[in-house]
RODO-2510 file (C-alpha; in nm, 4 decimals, decimal comma):
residues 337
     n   res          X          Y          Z
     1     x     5,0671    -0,0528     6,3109
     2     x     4,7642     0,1414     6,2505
     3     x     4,5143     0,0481     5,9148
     4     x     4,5438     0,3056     5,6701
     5     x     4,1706     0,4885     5,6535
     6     x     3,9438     0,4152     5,3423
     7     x     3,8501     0,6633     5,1816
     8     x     3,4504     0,6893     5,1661
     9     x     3,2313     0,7405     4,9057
    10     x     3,0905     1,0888     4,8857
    11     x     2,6969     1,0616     4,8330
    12     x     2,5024     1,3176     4,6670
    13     x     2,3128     1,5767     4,8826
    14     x     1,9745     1,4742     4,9409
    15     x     1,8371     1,7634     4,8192
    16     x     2,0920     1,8088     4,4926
    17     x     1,8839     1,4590     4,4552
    18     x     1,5435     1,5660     4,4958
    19     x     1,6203     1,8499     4,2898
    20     x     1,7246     1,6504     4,0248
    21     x     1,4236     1,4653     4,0069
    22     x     1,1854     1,7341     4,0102
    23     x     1,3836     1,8782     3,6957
    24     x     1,3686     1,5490     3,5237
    25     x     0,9460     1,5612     3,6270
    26     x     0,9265     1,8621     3,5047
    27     x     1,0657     1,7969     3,1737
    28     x     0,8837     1,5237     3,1235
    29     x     0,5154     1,6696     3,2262
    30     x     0,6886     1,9918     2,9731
    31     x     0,6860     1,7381     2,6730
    32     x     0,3902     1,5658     2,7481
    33     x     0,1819     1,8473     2,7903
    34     x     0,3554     1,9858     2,4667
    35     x     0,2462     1,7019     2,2726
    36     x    -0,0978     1,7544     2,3900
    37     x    -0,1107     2,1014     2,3136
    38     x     0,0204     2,0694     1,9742
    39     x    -0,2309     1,7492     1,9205
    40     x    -0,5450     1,9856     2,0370
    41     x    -0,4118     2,2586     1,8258
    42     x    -0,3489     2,0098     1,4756
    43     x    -0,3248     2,1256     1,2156
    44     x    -0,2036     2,4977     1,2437
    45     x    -0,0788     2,4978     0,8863
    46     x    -0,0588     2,3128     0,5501
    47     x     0,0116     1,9131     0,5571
    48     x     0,2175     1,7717     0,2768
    49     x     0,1021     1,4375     0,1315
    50     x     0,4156     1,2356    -0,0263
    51     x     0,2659     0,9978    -0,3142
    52     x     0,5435     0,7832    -0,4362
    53     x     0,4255     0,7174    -0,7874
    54     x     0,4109     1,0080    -1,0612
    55     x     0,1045     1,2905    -1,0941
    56     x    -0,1832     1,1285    -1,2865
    57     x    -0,1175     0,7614    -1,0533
    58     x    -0,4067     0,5958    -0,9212
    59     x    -0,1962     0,6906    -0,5723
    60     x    -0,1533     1,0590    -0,6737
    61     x    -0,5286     1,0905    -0,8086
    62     x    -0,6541     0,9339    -0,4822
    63     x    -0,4263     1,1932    -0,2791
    64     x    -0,5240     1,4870    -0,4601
    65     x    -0,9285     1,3940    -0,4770
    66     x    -0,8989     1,3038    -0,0709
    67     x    -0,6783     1,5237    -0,0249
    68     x    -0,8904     1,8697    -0,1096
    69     x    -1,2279     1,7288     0,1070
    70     x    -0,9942     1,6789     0,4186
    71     x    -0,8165     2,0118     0,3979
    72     x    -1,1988     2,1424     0,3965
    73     x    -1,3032     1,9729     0,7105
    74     x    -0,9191     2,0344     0,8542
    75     x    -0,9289     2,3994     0,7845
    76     x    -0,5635     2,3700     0,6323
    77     x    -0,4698     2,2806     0,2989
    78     x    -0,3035     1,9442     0,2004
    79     x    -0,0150     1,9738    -0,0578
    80     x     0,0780     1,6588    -0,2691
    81     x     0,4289     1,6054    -0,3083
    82     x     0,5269     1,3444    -0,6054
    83     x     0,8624     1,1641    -0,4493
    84     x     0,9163     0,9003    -0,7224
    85     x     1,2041     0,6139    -0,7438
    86     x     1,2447     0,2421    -0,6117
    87     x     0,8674     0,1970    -0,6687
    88     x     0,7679     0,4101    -0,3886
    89     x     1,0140     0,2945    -0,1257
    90     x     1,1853     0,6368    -0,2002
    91     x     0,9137     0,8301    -0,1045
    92     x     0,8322     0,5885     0,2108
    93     x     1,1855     0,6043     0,3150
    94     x     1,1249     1,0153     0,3327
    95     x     0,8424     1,0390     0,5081
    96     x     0,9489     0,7661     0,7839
    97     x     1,2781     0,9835     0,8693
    98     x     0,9905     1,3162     0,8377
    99     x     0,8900     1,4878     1,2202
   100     x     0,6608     1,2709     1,3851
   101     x     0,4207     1,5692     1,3959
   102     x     0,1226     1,4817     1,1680
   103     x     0,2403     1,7275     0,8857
   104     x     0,3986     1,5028     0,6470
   105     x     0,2012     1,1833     0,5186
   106     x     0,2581     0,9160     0,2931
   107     x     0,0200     0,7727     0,0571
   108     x     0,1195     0,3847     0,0348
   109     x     0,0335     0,1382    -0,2642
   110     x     0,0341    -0,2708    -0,2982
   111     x     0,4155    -0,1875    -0,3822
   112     x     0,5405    -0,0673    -0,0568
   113     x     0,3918    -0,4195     0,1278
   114     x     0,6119    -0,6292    -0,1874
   115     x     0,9336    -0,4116    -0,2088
   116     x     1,0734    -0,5429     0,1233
   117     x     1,0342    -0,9171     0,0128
   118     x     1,2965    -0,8298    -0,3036
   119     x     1,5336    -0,5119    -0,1925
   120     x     1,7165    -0,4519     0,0998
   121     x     1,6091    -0,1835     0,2536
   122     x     1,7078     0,1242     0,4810
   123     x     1,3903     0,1774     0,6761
   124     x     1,0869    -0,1081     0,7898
   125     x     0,7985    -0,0047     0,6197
   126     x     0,5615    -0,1602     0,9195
   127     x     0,7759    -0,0264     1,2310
   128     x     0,9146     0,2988     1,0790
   129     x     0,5208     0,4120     0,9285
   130     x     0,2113     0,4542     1,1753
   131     x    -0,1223     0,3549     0,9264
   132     x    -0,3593     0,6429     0,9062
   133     x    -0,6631     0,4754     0,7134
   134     x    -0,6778     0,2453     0,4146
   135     x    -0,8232     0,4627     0,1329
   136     x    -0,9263     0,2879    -0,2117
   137     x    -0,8599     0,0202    -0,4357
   138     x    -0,8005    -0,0196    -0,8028
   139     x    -0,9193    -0,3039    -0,9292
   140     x    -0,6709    -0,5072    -1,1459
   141     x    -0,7677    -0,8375    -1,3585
   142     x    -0,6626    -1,1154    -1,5616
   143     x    -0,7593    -1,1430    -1,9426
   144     x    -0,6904    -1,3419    -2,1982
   145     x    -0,6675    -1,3042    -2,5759
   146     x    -0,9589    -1,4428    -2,7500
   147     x    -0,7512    -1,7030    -2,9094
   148     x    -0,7012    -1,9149    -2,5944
   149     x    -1,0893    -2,0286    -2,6312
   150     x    -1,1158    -1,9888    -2,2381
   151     x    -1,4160    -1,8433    -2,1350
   152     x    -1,3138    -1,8557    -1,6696
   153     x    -1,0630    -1,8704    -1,4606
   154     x    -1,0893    -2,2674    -1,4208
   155     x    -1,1430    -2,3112    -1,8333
   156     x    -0,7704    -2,1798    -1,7911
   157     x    -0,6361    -2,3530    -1,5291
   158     x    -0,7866    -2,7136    -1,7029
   159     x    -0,5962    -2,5290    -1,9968
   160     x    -0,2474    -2,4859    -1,8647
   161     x    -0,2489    -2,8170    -1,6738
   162     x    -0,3126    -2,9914    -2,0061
   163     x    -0,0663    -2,7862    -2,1956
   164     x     0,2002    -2,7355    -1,8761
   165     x     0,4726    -2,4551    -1,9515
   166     x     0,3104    -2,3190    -2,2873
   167     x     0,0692    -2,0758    -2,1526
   168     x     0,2166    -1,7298    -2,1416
   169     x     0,1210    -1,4180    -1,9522
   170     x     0,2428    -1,0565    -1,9709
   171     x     0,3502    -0,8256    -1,6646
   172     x     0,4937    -0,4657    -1,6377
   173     x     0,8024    -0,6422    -1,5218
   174     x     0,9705    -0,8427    -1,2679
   175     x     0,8740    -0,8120    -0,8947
   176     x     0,5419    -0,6737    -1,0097
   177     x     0,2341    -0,6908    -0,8453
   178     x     0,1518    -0,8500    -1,2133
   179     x     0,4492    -1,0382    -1,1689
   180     x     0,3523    -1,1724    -0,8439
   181     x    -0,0355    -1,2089    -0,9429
   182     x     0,0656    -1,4742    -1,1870
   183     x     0,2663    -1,6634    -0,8948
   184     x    -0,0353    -1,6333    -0,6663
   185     x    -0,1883    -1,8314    -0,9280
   186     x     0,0385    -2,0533    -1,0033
   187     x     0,0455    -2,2120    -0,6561
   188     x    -0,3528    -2,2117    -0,5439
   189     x    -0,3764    -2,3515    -0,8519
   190     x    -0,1248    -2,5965    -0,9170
   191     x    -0,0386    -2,4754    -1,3021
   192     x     0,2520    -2,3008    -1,4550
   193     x     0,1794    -1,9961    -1,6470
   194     x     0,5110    -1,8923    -1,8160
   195     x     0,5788    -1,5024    -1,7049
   196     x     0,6818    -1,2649    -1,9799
   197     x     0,8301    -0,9439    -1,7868
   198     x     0,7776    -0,5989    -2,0130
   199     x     0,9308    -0,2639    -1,9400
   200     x     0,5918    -0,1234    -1,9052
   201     x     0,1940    -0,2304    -1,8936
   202     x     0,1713    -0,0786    -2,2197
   203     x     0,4499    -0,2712    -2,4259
   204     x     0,2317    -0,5937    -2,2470
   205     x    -0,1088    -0,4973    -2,3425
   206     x     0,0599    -0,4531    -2,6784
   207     x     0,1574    -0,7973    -2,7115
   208     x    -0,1523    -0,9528    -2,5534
   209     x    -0,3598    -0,7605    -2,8160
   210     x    -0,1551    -0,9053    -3,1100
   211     x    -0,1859    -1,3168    -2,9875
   212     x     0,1930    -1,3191    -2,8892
   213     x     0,1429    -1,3773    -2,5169
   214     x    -0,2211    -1,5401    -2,4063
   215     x    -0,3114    -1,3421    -2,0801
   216     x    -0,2063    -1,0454    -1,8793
   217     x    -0,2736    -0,9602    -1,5665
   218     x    -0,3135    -0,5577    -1,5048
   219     x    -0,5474    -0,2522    -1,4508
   220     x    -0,8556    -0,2683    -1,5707
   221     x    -0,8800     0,0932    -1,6352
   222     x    -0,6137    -0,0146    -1,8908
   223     x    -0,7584    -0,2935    -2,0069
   224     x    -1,1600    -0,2981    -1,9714
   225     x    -1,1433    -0,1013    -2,2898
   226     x    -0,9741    -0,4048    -2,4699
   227     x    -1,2354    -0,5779    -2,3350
   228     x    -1,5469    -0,4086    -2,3926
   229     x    -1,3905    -0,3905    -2,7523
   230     x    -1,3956    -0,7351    -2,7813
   231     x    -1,0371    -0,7641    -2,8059
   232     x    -0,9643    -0,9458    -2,4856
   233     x    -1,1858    -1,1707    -2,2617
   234     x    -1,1723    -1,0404    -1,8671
   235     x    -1,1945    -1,3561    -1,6435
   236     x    -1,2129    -1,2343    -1,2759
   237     x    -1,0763    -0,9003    -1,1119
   238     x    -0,8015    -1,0055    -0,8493
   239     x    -0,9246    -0,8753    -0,5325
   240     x    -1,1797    -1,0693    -0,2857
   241     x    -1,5116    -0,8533    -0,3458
   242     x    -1,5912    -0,7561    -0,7057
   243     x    -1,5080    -0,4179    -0,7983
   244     x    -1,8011    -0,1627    -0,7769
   245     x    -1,6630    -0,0130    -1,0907
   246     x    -1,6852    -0,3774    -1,2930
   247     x    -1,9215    -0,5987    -1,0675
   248     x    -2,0566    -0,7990    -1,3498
   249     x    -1,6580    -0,9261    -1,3633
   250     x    -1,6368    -1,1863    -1,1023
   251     x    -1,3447    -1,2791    -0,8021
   252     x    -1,1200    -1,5145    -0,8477
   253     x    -1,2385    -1,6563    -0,5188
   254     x    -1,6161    -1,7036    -0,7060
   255     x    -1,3471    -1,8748    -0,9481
   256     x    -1,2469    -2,1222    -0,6987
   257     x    -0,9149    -1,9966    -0,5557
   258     x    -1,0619    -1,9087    -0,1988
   259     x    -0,7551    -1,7441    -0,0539
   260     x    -0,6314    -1,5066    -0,3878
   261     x    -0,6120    -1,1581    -0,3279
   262     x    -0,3382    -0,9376    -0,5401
   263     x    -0,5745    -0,6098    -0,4416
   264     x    -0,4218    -0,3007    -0,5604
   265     x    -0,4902    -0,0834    -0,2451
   266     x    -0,4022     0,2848    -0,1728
   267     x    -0,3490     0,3758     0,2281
   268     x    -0,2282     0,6813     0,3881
   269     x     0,0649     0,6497     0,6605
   270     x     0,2354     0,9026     0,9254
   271     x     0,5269     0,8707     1,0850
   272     x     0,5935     0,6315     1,3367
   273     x     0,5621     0,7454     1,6703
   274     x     0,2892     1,0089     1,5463
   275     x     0,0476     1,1300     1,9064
   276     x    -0,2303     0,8863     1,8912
   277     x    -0,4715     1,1899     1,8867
   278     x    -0,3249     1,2868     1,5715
   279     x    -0,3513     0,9685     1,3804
   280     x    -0,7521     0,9410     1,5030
   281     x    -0,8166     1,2917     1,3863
   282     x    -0,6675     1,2331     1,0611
   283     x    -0,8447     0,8915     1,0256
   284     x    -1,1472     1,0027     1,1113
   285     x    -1,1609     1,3141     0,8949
   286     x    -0,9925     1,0188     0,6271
   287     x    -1,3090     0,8434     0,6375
   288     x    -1,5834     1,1295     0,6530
   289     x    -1,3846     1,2301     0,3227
   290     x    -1,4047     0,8980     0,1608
   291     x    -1,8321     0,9006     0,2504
   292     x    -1,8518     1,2007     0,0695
   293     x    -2,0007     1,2424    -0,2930
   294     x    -1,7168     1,5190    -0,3383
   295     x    -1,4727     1,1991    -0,3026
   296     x    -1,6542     0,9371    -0,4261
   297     x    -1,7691     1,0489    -0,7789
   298     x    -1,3998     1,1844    -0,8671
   299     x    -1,2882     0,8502    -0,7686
   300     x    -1,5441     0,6519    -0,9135
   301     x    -1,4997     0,8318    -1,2419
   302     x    -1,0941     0,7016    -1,2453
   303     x    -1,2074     0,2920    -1,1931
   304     x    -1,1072     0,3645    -0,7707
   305     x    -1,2785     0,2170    -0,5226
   306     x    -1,3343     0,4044    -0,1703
   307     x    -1,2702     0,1447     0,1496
   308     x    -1,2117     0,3396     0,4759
   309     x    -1,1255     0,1731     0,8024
   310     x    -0,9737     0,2196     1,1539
   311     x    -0,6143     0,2328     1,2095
   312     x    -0,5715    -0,0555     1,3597
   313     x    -0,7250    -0,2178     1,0656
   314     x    -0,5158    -0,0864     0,8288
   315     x    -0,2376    -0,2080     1,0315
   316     x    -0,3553    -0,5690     1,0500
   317     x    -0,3808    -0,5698     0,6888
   318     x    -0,0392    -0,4227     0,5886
   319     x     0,1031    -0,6817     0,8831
   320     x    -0,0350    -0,9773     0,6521
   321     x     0,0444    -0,8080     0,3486
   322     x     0,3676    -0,7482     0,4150
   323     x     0,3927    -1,1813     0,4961
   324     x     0,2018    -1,2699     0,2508
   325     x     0,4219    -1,0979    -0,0932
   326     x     0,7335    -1,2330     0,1357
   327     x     0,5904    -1,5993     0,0940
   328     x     0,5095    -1,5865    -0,2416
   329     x     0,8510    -1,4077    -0,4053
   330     x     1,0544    -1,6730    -0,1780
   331     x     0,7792    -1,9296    -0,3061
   332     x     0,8955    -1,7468    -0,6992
   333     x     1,2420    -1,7341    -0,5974
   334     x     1,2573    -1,4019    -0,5890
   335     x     1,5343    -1,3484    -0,3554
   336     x     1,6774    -1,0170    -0,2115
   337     x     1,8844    -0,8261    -0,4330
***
């Protein structure tokens, strides 16, 4: 009995398979040498800046003062666009879904390296966001009320661990970078300052001013004039260098705590997945901005501090940002909502 023949598997055409692969080349060398055509010819029209905070913000002043000097040099206008809600996640969760094109930015805050350690959220703020430069820095501090009789940081901390649990300090509410300022202190420095959450910075300061809560950690465009009033006693800004706006206020490293750093920084962001020629333009026009007198003075004037940086610096420090608020709201308890 004869075998039954198999049937054989019908290979492609060599050619129908060299002519697939040239298509698949030449769509490939097509986008490639689209992206560098569009990169060469950035930017052909207006760029919108997102700013996730309201107009008059230390984020939204920053964009707008920056923003003018770089459409100069650009030759195309930058339009700030306030996207507000979920303390700036909102606006970060906008731009991250926006064309990876260069044309819509995000200016970042302190608050969008400390929302991922308490909400769950929709987008990764360090995968979904490609960092452009880091721009400024407010400078925030801690003050007391006269009535504490503290004149430094460690006159408070010898303070609170002799009276444990009956120091108080105010914050603009829970999850805060005032909030989370106070925790930072709490564990370099072994003490327990009792947190009093507010609505707002103002309702705080309020308090504060009257001797119901002892210290308060917050702006010190908000509070400096308390101080220079003689209604509150600064004891250290909260960043690592002193502020150029307050440098007769000290660090609370100089204090003692070596590692504390609660900076309130501003950075500017694009799209993840943004052409690499794109991000150095923009970062380099970023920082010839921020050297300007046009930029600097504005700033100045609002309590801001320029910085300026690479990209890849700005990366690094929203990677340890981002791990350091996660250690210290799990250290608080803080745990995702």
């Amino acid at each position: 009995m004869a075998r039954p023949r198999l049937a054989r598997p019908r290979l492609a055409r060599p050619r129908l398979l060299l002519a697939g692969a040239a298509l698949v080349a030449a769509s490939i060398a097509t986008g490639l040498f689209a992206t560098a055509v569009g990169a060469q010819d950035y930017p052909n029209r207006p760029i919108r800046v997102v700013v996730g905070f309201g107009p008059g913000s230390a984020a939204d002043i920053a964009a707008r003062v920056l923003g003018i000097r770089m459409g100069q040099i650009l030759g195309q206008q930058m339009v700030v666009e306030n996207r507000t809600g979920a303390g700036s996640s909102l606006g970060a969760e906008f731009v991250a879904r926006a064309p990876k094109d260069g044309y819509t930015l995000f200016m970042s805050t302190v608050a969008n390296t400390i929302n991922p350690a308490l909400n769950k959220l929709s987008f990764d703020f360090v995968k979904d966001l490609a960092p452009i430069a880091l721009i400024a820095n407010v400078p925030n501090m801690l003050a007391v009320h006269p009535s504490l009789n503290v004149n430094s940081v460690p006159e408070l901390i010898a303070l609170a661990k002799s009276k444990p649990d009956t120091i108080a300090y105010a914050s603009s509410g829970v999850g805060t970078l005032a909030h989370l300022s106070g925790e930072m202190l709490n564990g370099l420095a072994g003490i327990k300052l009792v947190h009093v959450p507010y609505p707002g910075s103002a309702q705080g300061v309020t308090d504060v001013l009257a001797g119901r809560v002892g210290a308060i950690f917050g702006p010190s465009s908000t509070l400096w004039p308390q101080v220079t009033g003689g209604k509150l006693k600064a004891l250290a800004v909260t960043q690592l260098k002193r502020a150029a706006t307050l440098p007769d206020v000290p660090t609370m490293a100089e204090a003692g705590l070596q590692n504390y750093d609660a900076s309130v920084w501003i950075g500017l962001l694009a799209p993840a997945g943004t052409p690499r020629e794109i991000i150095d333009k923009l970062a380099k026009v970023a920082n010839e901005g921020l050297a300007s007198n046009e930029v600097l003075t504005p700033l100045r004037a609002q309590g801001v501090d320029a910085l300026g940086g690479s990209p890849e610096e700005f990366a690094r420090y929203v990677d340890s940002e981002t791990k350091k608020w996660a250690a210290i709201a799990a250290g608080a308890g803080l745990d995702k909502k």
